[in-house]
C-alpha positions as CSV (number, residue, x, y, z in Angstrom):
1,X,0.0,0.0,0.0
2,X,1.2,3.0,-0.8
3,X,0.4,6.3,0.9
4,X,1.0,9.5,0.4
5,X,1.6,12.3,3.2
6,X,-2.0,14.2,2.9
7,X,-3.2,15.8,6.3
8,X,-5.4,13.9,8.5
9,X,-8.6,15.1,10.3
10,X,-8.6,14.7,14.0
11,X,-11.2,12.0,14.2
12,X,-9.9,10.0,11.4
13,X,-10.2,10.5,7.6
14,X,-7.6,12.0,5.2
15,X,-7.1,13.5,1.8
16,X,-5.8,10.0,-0.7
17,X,-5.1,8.5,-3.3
18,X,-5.6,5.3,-2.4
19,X,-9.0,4.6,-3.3
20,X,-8.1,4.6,-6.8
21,X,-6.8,1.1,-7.5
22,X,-10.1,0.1,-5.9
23,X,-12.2,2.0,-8.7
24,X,-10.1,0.8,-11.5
25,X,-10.9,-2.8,-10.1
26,X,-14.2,-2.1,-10.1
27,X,-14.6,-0.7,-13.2
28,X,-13.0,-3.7,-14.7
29,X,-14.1,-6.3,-12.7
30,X,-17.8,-4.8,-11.6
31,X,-19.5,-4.7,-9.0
32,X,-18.7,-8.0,-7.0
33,X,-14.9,-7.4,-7.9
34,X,-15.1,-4.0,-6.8
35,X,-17.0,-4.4,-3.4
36,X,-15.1,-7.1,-2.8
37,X,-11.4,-5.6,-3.5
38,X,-13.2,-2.5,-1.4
39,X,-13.7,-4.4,1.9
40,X,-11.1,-6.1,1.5
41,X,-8.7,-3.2,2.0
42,X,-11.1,-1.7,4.3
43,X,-9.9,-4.4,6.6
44,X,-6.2,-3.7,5.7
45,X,-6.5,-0.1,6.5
46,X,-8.6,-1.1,9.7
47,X,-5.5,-2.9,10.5
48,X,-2.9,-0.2,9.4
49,X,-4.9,2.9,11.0
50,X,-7.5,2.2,13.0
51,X,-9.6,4.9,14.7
52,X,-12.5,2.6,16.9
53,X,-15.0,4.0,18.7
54,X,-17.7,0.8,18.7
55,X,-17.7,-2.4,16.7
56,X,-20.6,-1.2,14.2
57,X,-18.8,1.9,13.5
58,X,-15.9,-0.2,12.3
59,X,-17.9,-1.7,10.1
60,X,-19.3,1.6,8.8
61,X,-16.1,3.2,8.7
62,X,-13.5,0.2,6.9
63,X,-15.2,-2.8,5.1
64,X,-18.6,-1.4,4.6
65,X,-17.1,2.4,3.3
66,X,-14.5,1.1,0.8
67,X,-16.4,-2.1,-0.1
68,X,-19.5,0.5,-1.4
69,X,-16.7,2.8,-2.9
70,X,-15.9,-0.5,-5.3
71,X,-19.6,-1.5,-5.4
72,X,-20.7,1.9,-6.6
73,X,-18.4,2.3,-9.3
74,X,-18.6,-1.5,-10.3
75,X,-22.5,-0.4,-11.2
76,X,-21.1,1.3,-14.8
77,X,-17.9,-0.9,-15.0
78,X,-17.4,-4.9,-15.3
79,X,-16.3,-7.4,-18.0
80,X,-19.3,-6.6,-20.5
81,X,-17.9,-2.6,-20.7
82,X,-14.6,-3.5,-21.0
83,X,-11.4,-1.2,-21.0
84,X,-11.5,0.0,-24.6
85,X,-15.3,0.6,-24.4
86,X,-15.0,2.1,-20.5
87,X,-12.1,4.3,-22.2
88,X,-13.1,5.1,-25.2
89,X,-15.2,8.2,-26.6
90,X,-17.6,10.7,-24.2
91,X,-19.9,7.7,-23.5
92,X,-17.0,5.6,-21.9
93,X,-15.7,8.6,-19.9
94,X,-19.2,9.8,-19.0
95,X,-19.7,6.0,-17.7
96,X,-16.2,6.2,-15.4
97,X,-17.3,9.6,-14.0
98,X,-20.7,8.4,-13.0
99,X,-19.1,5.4,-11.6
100,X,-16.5,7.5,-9.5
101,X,-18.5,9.9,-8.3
102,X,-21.2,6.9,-7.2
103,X,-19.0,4.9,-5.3
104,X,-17.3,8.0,-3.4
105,X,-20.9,9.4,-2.3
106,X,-21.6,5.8,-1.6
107,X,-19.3,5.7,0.6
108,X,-19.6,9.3,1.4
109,X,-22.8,8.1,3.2
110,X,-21.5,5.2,4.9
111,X,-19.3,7.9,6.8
112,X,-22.2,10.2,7.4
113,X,-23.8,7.2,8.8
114,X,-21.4,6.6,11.2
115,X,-20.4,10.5,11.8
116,X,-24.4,11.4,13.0
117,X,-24.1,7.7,15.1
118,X,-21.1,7.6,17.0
119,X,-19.3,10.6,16.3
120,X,-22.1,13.2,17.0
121,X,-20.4,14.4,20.7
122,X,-18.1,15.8,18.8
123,X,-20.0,18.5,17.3
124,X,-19.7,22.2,18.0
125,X,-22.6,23.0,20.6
126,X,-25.6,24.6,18.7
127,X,-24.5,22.7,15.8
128,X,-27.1,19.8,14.2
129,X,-25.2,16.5,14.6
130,X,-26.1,15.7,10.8
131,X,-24.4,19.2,9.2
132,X,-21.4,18.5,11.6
133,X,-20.9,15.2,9.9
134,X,-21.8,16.0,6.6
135,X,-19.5,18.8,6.5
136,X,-16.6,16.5,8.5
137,X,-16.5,14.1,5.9
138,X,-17.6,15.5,2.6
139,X,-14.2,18.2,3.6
140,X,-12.1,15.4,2.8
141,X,-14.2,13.0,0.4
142,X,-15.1,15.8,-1.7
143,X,-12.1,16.6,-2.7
144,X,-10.5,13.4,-2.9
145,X,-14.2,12.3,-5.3
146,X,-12.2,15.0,-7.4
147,X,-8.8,13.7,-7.2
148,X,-10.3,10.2,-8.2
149,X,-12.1,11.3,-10.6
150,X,-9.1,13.3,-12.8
151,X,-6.5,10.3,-12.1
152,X,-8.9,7.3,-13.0
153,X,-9.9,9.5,-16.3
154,X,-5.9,9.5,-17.1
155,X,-5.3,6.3,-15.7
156,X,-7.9,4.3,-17.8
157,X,-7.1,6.2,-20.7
158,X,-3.0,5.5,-20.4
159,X,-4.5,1.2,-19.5
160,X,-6.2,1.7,-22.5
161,X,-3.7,2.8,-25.1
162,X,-1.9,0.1,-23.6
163,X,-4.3,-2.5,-24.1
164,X,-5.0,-1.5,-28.2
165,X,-0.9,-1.7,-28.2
166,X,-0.7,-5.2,-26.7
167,X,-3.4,-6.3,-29.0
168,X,-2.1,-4.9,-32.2
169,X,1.7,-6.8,-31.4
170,X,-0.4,-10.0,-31.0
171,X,-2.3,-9.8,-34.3
């Protein structure tokens, strides 16, 4: 795993990358490869950096966050699309976006869930315990939606350049 130095929040969360290998499983694979790559390194960053609070929030927070992150953008991936198809012309980036951006607010709510649920003490006093997580956690997954969203367009794009090459020296 790599990760790269982004700040943390105090009660957990961070500006990544890391979430983009995950979408580019899940665009390829679909949704059971995605949500299953997902929770699976939900559980390796449970282990890695864990920030516990109660058992169901850990579920929330690690295998059920990054598992609906794959899930979501599995929903306009899988075998059928294909890389050249997923890559190729408006429709093909139209489809990543969508995918992208559904399994971030996907996961986006999973983090909500948990922020209103076991994280609500922490909110300033006068404050609704819903705004204080919605604004916690979309201040990070927001902006890292974006990130995901530029790198995967490149990403697939470079993957699939690299697939029409490979198939060409075959033929």
């Amino acid at each position: 795993m790599l990760r790269i130095p982004l700040p943390h929040l105090l009660y957990g969360g961070s500006l990544s990358l890391e979430g983009v290998p995950i979408l580019l499983v899940a665009l390829r694979r679909g949704l059971a490869g995605g949500a299953a790559v997902g929770a699976v390194y939900g559980v390796v960053n449970l282990a890695l950096h864990p920030v516990i609070v109660h058992p169901a929030q850990v579920l929330l927070d690690y295998p059920l966050a990054y598992g609906l992150l794959g899930w979501g953008a599995g929903m306009s991936g899988g075998p059928k699309v294909g890389w050249a198809a997923a890559g190729g012309g408006w429709q093909g980036r139209l489809r990543v976006a969508v995918g992208v951006l559904l399994g971030n607010a996907l996961r986006l709510l999973s983090h909500f869930v948990s922020g209103v649920v076991f994280f609500g003490a922490y909110a300033p006093a006068g404050q609704p315990v819903w705004k204080y997580s919605l604004v916690y956690n979309g201040s990070y997954i927001v902006p890292q939606a974006i990130a995901h969203l530029m790198l995967s367009q490149l990403l697939l794009r470079v993957l699939v350049m690299r697939s029409a090459r490979l198939y060409t020296d075959r033929n």
